[in-house]
ZAMARGU-4260 file (C-alpha; in steps of 0.2 Angstrom, whole numbers, plus 5000, padded with zeros to 4 digits):
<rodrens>
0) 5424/5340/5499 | 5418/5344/5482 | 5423/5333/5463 | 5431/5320/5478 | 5419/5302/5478
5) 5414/5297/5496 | 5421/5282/5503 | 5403/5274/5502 | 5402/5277/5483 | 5420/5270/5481
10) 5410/5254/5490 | 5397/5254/5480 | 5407/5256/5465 | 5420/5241/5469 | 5403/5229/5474
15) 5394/5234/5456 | 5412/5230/5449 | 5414/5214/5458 | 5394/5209/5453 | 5397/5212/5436
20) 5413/5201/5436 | 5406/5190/5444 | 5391/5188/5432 | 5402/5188/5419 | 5410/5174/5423
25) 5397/5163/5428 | 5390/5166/5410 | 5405/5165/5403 | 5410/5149/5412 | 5391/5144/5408
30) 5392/5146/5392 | 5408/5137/5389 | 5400/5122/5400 | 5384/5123/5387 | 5394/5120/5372
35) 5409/5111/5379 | 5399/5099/5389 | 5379/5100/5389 | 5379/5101/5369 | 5393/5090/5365
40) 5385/5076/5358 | 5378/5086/5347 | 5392/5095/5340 | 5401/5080/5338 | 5387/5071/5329
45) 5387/5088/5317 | 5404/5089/5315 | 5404/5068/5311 | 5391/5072/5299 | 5402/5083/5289
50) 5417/5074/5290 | 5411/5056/5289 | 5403/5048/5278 | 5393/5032/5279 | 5387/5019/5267
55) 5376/5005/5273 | 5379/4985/5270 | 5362/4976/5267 | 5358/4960/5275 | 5352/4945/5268
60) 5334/4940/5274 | 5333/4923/5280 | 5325/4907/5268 | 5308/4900/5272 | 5309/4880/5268
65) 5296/4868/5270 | 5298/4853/5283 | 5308/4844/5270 | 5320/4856/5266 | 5310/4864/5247
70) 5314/4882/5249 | 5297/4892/5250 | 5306/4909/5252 | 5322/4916/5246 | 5333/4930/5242
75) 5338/4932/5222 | 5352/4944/5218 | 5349/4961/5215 | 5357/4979/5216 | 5348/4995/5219
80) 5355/5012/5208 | 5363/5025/5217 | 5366/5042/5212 | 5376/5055/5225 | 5371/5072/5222
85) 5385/5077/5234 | 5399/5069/5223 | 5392/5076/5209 | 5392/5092/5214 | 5409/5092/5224
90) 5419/5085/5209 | 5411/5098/5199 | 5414/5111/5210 | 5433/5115/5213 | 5437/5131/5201
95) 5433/5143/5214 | 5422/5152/5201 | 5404/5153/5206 | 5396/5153/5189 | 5406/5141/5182
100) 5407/5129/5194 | 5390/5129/5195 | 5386/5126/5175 | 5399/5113/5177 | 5389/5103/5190
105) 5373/5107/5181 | 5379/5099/5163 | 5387/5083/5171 | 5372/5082/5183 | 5359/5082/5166
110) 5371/5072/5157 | 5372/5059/5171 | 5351/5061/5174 | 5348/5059/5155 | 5359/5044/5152
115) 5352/5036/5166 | 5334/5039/5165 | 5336/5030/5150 | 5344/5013/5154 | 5335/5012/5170
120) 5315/5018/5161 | 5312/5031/5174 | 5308/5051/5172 | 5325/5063/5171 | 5316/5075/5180
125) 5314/5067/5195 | 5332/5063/5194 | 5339/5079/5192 | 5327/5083/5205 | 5334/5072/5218
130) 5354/5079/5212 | 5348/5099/5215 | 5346/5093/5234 | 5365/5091/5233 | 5369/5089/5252
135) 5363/5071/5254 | 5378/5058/5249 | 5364/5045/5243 | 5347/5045/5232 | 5341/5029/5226
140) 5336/5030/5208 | 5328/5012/5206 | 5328/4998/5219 | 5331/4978/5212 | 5338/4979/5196
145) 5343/4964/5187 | 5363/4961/5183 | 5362/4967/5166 | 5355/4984/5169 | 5368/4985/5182
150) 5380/4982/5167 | 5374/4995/5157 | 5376/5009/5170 | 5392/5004/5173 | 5398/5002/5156
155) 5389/5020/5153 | 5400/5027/5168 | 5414/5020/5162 | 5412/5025/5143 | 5411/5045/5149
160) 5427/5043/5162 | 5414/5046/5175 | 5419/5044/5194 | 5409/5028/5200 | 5406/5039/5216
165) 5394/5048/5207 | 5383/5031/5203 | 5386/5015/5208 | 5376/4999/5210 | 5373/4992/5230
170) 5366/4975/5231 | 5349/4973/5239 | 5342/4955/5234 | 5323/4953/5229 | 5312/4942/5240
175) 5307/4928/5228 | 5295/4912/5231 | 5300/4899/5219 | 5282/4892/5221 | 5271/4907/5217
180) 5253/4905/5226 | 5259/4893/5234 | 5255/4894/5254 | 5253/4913/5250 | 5242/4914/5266
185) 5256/4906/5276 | 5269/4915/5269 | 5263/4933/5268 | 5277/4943/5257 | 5289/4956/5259
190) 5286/4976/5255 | 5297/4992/5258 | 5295/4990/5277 | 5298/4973/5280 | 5288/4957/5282
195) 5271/4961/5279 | 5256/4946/5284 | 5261/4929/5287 | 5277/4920/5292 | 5286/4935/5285
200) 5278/4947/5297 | 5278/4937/5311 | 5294/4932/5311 | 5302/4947/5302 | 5315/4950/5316
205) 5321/4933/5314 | 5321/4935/5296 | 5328/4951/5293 | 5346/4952/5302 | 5354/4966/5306
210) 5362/4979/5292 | 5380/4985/5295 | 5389/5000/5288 | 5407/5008/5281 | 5412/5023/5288
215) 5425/5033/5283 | 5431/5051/5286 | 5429/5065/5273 | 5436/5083/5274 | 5426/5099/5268
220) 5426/5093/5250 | 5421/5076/5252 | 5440/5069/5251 | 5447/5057/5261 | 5457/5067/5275
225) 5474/5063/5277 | 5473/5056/5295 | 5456/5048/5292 | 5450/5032/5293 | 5438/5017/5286
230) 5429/5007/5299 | 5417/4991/5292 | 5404/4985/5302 | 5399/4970/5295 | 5379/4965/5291
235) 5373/4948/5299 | 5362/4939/5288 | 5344/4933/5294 | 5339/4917/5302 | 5331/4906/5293
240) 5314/4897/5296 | 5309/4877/5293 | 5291/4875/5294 | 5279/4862/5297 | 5272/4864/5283
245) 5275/4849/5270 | 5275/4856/5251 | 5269/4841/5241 | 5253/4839/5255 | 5251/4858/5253
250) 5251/4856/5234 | 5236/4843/5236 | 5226/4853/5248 | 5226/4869/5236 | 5223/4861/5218
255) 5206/4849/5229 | 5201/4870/5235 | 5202/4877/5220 | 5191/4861/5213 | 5178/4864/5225
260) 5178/4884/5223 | 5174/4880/5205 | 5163/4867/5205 | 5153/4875/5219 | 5156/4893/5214
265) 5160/4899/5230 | 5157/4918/5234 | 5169/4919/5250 | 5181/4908/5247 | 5188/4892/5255
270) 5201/4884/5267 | 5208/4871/5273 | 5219/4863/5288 | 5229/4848/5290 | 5236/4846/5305
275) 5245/4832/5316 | 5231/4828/5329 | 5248/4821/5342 | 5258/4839/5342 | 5249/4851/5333
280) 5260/4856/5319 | 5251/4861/5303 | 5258/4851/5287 | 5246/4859/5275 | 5235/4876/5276
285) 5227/4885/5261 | 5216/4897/5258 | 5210/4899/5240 | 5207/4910/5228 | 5224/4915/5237
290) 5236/4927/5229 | 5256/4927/5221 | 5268/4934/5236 | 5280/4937/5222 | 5267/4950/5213
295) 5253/4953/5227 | 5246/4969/5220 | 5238/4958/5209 | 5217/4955/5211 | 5217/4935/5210
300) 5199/4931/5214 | 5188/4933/5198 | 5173/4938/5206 | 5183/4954/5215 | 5192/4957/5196
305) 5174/4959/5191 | 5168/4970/5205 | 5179/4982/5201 | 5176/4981/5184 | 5160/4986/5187
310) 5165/4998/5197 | 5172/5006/5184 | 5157/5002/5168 | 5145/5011/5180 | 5156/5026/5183
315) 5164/5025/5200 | 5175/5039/5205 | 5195/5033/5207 | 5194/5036/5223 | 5179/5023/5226
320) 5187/5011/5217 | 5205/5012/5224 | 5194/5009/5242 | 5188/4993/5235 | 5202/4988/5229
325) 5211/4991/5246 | 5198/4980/5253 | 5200/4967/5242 | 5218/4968/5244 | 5216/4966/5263
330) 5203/4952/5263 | 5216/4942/5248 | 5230/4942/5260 | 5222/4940/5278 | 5222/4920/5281
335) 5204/4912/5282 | 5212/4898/5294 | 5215/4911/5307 | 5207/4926/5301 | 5190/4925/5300
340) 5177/4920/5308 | 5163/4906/5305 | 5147/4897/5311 | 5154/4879/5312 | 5136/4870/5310
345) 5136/4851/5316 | 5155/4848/5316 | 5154/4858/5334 | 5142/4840/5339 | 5159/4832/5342
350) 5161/4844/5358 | 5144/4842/5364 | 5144/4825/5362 | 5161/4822/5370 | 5156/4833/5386
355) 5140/4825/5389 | 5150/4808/5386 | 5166/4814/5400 | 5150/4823/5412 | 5140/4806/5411
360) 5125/4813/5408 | 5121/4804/5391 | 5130/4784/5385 | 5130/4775/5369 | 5113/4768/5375
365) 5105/4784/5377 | 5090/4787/5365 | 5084/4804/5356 | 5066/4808/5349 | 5066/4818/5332
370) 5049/4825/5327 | 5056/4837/5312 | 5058/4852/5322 | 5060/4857/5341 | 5051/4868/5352
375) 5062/4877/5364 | 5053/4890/5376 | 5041/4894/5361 | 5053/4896/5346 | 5054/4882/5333
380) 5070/4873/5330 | 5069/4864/5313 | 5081/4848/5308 | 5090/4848/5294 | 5077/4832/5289
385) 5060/4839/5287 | 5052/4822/5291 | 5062/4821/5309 | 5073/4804/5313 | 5062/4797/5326
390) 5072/4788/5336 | 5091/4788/5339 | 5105/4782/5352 | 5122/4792/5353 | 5132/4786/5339
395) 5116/4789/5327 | 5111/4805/5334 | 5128/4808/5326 | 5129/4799/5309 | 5110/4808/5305
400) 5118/4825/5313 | 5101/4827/5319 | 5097/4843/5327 | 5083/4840/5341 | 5095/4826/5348
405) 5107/4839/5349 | 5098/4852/5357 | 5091/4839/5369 | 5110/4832/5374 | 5115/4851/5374
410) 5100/4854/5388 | 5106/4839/5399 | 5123/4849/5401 | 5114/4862/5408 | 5122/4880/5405
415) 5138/4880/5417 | 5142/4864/5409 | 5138/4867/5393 | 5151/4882/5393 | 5164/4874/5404
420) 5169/4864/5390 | 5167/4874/5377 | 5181/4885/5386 | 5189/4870/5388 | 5192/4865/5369
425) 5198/4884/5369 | 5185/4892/5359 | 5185/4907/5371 | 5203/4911/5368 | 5216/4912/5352
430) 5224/4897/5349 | 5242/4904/5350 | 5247/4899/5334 | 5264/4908/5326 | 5253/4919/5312
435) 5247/4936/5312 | 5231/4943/5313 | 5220/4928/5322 | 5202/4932/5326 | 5195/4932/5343
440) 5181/4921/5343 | 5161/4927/5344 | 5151/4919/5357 | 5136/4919/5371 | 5146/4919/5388
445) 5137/4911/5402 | 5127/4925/5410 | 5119/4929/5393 | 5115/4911/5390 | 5097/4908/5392
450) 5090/4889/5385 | 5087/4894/5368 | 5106/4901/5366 | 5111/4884/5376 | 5101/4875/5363
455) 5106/4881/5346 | 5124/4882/5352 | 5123/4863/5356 | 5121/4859/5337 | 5132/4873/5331
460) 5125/4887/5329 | 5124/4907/5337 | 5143/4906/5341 | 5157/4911/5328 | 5174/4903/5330
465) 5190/4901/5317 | 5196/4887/5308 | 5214/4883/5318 | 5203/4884/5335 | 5189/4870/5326
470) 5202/4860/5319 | 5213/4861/5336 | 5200/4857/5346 | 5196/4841/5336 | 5212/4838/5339
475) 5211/4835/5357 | 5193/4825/5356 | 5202/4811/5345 | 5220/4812/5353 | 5216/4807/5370
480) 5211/4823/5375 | 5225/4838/5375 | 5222/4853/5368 | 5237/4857/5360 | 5246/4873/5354
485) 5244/4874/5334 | 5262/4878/5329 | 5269/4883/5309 | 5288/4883/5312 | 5298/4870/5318
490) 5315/4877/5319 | 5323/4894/5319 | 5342/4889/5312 | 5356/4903/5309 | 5366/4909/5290
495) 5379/4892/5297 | 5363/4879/5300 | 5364/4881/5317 | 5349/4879/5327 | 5343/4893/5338
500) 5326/4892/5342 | 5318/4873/5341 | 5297/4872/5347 | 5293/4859/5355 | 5273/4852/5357
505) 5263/4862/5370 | 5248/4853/5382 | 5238/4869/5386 | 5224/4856/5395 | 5217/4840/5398
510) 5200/4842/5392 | 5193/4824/5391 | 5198/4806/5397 | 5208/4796/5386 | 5192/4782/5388
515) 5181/4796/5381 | 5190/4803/5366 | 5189/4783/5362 | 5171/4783/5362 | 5173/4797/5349
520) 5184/4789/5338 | 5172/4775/5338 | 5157/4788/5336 | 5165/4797/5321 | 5171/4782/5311
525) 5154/4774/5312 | 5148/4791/5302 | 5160/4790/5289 | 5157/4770/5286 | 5138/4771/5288
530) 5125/4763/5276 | 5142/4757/5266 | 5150/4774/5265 | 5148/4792/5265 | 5156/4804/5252
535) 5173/4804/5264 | 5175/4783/5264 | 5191/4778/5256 | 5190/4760/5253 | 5207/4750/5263
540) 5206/4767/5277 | 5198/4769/5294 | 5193/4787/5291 | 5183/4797/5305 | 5173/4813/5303
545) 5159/4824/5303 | 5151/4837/5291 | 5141/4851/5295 | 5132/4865/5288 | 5128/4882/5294
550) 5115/4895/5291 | 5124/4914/5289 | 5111/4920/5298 | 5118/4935/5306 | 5125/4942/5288
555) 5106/4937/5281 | 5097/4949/5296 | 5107/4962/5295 | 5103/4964/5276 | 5120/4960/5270
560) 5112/4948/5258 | 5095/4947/5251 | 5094/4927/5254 | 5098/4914/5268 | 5118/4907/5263
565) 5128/4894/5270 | 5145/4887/5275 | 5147/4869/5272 | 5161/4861/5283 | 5169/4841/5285
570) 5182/4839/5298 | 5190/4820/5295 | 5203/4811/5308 | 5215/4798/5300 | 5217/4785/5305
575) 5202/4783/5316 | 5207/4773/5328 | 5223/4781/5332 | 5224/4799/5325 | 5238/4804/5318
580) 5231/4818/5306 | 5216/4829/5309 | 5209/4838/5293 | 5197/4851/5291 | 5188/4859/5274
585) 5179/4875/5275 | 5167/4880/5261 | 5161/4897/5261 | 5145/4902/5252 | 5141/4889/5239
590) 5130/4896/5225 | 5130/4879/5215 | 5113/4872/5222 | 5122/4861/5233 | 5126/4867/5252
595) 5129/4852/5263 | 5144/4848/5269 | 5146/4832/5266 | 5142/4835/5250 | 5152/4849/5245
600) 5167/4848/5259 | 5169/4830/5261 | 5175/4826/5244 | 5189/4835/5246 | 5195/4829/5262
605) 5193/4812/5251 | 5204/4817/5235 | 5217/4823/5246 | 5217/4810/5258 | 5218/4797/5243
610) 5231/4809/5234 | 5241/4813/5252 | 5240/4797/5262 | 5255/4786/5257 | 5265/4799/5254
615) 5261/4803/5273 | 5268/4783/5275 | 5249/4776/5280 | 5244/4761/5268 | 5228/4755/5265
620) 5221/4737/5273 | 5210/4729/5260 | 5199/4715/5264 | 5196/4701/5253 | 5179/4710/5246
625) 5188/4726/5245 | 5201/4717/5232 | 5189/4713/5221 | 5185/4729/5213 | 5204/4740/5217
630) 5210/4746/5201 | 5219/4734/5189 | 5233/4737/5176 | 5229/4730/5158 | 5244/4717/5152
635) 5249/4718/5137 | 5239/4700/5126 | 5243/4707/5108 | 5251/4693/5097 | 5248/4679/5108
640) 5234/4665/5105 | 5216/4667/5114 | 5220/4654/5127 | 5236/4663/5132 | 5228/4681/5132
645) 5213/4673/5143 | 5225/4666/5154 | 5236/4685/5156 | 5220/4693/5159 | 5212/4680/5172
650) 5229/4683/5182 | 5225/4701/5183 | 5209/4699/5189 | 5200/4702/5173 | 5190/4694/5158
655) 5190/4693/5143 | 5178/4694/5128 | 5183/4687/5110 | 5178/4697/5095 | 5181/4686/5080
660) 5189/4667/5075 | 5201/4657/5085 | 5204/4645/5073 | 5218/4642/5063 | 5231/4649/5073
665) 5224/4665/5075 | 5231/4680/5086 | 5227/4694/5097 | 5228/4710/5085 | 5221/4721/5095
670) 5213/4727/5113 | 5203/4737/5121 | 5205/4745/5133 | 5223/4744/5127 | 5239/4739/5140
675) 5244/4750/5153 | 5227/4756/5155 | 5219/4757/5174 | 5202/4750/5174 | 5192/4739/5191
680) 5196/4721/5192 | 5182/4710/5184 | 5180/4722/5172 | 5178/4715/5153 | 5192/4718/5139
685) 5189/4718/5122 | 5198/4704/5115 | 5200/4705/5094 | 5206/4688/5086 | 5217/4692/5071
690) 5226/4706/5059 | 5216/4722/5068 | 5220/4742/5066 | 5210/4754/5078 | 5199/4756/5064
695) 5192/4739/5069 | 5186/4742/5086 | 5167/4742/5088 | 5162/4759/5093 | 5145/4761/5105
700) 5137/4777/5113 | 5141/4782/5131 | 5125/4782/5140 | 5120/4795/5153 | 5119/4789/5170
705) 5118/4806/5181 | 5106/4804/5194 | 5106/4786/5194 | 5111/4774/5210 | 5125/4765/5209
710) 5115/4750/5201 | 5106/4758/5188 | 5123/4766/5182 | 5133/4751/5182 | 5118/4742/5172
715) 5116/4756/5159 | 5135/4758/5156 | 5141/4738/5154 | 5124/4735/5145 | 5132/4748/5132
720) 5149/4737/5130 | 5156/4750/5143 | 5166/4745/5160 | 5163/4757/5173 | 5175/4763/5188
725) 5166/4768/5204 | 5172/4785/5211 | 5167/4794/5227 | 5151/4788/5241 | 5146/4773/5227
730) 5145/4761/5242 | 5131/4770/5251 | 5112/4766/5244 | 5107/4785/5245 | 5122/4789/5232
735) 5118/4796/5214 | 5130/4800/5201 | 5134/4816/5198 | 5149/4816/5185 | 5154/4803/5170
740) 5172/4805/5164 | 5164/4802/5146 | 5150/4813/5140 | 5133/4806/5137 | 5131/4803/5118
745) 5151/4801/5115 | 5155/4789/5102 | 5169/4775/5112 | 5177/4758/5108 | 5169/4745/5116
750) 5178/4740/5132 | 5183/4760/5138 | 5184/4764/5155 | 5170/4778/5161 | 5171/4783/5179
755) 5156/4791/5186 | 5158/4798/5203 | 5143/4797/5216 | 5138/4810/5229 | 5126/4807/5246
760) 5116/4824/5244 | 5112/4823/5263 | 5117/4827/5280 | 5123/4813/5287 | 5138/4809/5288
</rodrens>
């Protein structure tokens, strides 16, 4: 029938109707499922970031202290500005006006800005900058502020009846090193992010601690809603580290370094490493010229303060100079101990001696023929001595650091052996040691090692190795040989003292028998006492060592310089017949005319050693000859007769000569060298018979004695009226003087004290 709807479109109708029902209430249902449940995280964590509000509570970063307790690292207090452009804004903004409440923010906000930028010396504009973004609760105006600027905002704040919401001062300590440059390559230093190289990076999340927080709930204005709530989680302070490293030893290693930069005016700096040859902990590690954690933007080296000052004479753009400045940044903080990369030169004969000794293939007996130079498959190998050494055993193979022996030794090893061992002393692989940024060594593996690579690696060169990995490895040829883990801190204790992390010494490897790392005891104490003493012999010590001096002949072929340079290295053991301490000097790129390492290294391994060993509790063992020319203290003799004063001066080991009468009662009235001075026993004071004033004493002229032996010195300077003191190798007869304490042609009292110091120019020893 017509108008009426079919019973199949009344179906169809009731179907669409149920479909779109249905759809509707899948998305509906959907969509309350989305929000309620798929996005409710994240509606909470917006609705929590309007109504709460968070302010963070800083931690205290862990002390660094020295093995003795001397702290090396330290929080000072401190307190970061804060301005909150939200509580500006919000306590400004309550009229319900637009306009108004608007120039009402805008005047506090540029009074607040103004005032501020004034006490604090920063630029308003950035402030009112950071206030227009008025959402954020926190902006940081200026970080580590002293307690009297702090005063001042807060007295400023105060004065105006201003809400201390708006600005307030947040503690945030300053990393401070109470000792300046000193173990600034151990130490690293602290930046925006964290520890940054050294100790402070390394063990950065042991240091830094965790920072808590207060969180309370605010309403749509910032107030604290009625049914809100405050909820503190508390900060917990760093851990604090004890190293191995022994401040006073650390002191005498850097002020010897910086001697030697100077004296030898080193382009590429220098290093040194003390370390206990029984556990491997490091008790003193420098590189200098180093740089001041507490301020370590600044350029220490002079010659990179002249680079870029030169840089900037021959018009460099800004940008050429800020990339050598970077460079130089990154170069001043890396450690040279574990860092970078040198040749070792004839220190590394230790390793090939002690393998050939452990393999059997040479003993003490076994003898070595030195022509000058060696010819190896057709290329020409020259010793360091032009002349050759004819011929040597084992142990002066060693003391002449003659390099045909060496290669000859290096070839009875054979390849496989030859690198078996230098795997085994762990030059292959980093030595492990708690410090950022150690190198991986450079060196010819086995299937690339052909008989002139075994050869020149025998006596030290080709291969490129770091310090820590030399002076560990000498380690385990004089300790009985383990090769040990070098380690830096010794504990890790809690904010209570509590200790949670303790190390403990690590034996990677046996390398060599017991009964050969005696042999090299032996070996390297003969080199440091030969022909009566080389520049490392302390008299009343049993030193071992060995010096070497390699050629930079990669950085010379590849253009990088225009002339041949060298590294000059001495490794010493103390004491030599039992080890305690191993020491190791590198010199890098002398330009003073001098470039042995004996000469230029040893010396310091000497000063310290003399400065450094009683303090380390080991005492010298003089022998009767020995105690005839140690140091004496003048006595006092003024006012007493001449057979008296004789007699006080005998006892100290001296003598006297008389200037003027005896007779009639006379006196002492006067001395020279005067009491309490230090001069050698058997040395000659000055005696003056009678009423003296200073204006007496005979005056002489100080000869000059540089270059002389040891003998033509001592003649020149007591044939003068002078005594003389005997510093550095003066035992040995290849020794010349190199340095008087009193410049030639001085005018002195008769009876002073010069000290000349002698040097063997040579590589032996």
């Amino acid at each position: 029938m017509e108008g009426k709807l079919t019973h199949g479109i009344k179906i169809r109708i009731l179907v669409v109707l149920l479909l779109l029902v249905g759809f509707m209430s899948v998305y509906v249902a959907g969509f309350l499922f989305y929000w309620s449940v798929g996005q409710h995280d994240n509606m909470v964590a917006k609705a929590e970031g309007q109504q709460q509000k968070e302010l963070t509570v800083l931690a205290d970063r862990g002390n660094i202290y020295d093995r003795n307790g001397k702290v090396l690292a330290q929080n000072t207090p401190a307190w970061d500005i804060i301005i909150s452009p939200r509580e500006i804004y919000r306590i400004n903004y309550v009229e319900g006006d637009e306009e108004k409440d608007m120039a009402n923010f805008e005047e506090e906000r540029d009074f607040i800005c103004r005032n501020l930028a004034e006490i604090l010396d920063i630029d308003m504009q950035t402030l009112v900058d950071a206030c227009n973004d008025y959402e954020y609760w926190e902006y940081v105006a200026k970080k580590q502020v002293d307690r009297e600027t702090v005063a001042k905002v807060e007295k400023f704040m105060s004065d105006n009846g201003l809400y201390n919401v708006m600005c307030y001062a947040r503690e945030n300590g300053i990393r401070h090193y109470p000792e300046g440059t000193l173990a600034a390559g151990v130490l690293g230093f602290v930046n925006a992010n964290g520890g940054a190289y050294g100790i402070e990076s390394y063990y950065d999340e042991y240091l830094k601690g965790v920072n808590g927080k207060i969180v309370t709930t605010k309403d749509n204005q910032g107030d604290d809603m009625p049914y809100g709530y405050e909820a503190l989680y508390p900060a917990k302070d760093g851990n604090s580290l004890i190293l191995t490293i022994d401040q006073t030893l650390q002191y005498y290693l850097e002020k010897n370094l910086e001697t030697t930069v100077s004296q030898h005016k080193l382009e590429n700096r220098s290093t040194g490493i003390i370390m206990n040859a029984k556990t491997g902990a490091i008790v003193a590690m420098a590189t200098y010229p180093g740089f001041n954690p507490n301020d370590p933007s600044f350029v220490y080296f002079e010659k990179d303060r002249y680079t870029l000052a030169q840089m900037a004479d021959d018009g460099a753009t800004e940008e050429a100079i800020d990339e050598a400045r970077t460079e130089i940044w990154g170069r001043q903080w890396q450690n040279k101990a574990v860092g970078e990369l040198y040749i070792p030169g004839s220190v590394f004969k230790i390793f090939t001696c002690a393998a050939a000794l452990e393999e059997e293939v040479v003993s003490l007996d076994s003898t070595f023929t030195c022509s000058g130079v060696a010819d190896v498959a057709g290329t020409h190998i020259k010793c360091w001595s032009a002349g050759g050494h004819g011929t040597s055993n084992l142990t002066e193979a060693m003391i002449r650091s003659c390099n045909p022996a060496f290669i000859q030794i290096g070839q009875l090893l054979g390849q496989d052996k030859f690198t078996k061992y230098f795997e085994a002393f762990g030059f292959t692989e980093k030595t492990g040691i708690d410090l950022p940024g150690e190198a991986q060594s450079l060196y010819v593996p086995l299937s690339d090692m052909g008989i002139v690579e075994l050869s020149s690696s025998a006596f030290g060169q080709t291969n490129k190795v770091t310090p820590i990995q030399m002076a560990t490895a000498v380690c385990a040829a004089v300790n009985g040989g383990k090769l040990l883990t070098p380690y830096i801190v010794d504990k890790v204790v809690d904010s209570n003292g509590n200790v949670v992390e303790a190390t403990e010494t690590v034996v990677k490897r046996q390398v060599i028998s017991e009964e050969t790392s005696a042999v090299m005891r032996q070996i390297l104490e003969d080199v440091v006492n030969f022909n009566g003493g080389s520049n490392a012999y302390i008299s009343g010590y049993r030193i071992g060592g060995k010096s070497g001096t390699s050629e930079k002949i990669d950085d010379y072929n590849s253009g990088k310089h225009d002339e041949l340079r060298y590294v000059a290295t001495f490794c010493a053991t103390v004491p030599a017949d039992d080890p305690e301490y191993v020491m190791l000097v590198v010199a890098d790129e002398p330009t003073s005319g001098y470039i042995y390492g004996s000469a230029i290294a040893a010396p310091v391994v000497s000063a310290v050693f003399k400065e450094g060993l009683e303090y380390l509790n080991i005492y010298p063992q003089y022998t009767e000859e020995d105690l005839l020319t140690q140091d004496v203290t003048v006595p006092y003799i003024c006012g007493y007769n001449s057979i008296r004063a004789e007699a006080l001066l005998t006892a100290a080991g001296l003598k006297a000569e008389i200037v003027g009468s005896t007779e009639d009662g006379a006196m002492v009235g006067g001395q020279f060298p005067q009491s309490g001075a230090i001069m050698p026993a058997g040395g000659t004071v000055v005696v003056y018979m009678g009423d003296m004033t200073i204006g007496d004493y005979q005056l002489r002229e100080v000869p000059n004695v540089i270059g002389m032996t040891v003998t033509e010195a001592n003649k020149a300077i007591t044939e003068a009226g002078f005594n003389i003191r005997l510093t550095g190798a003066y035992g040995s007869n290849e020794s010349r003087a190199i340095a008087q304490s009193i410049s030639a042609g001085t005018m002195q009292y008769r009876g002073s004290v010069v000290e000349v110091n002698f040097l063997v120019n040579d590589e032996t020893g």
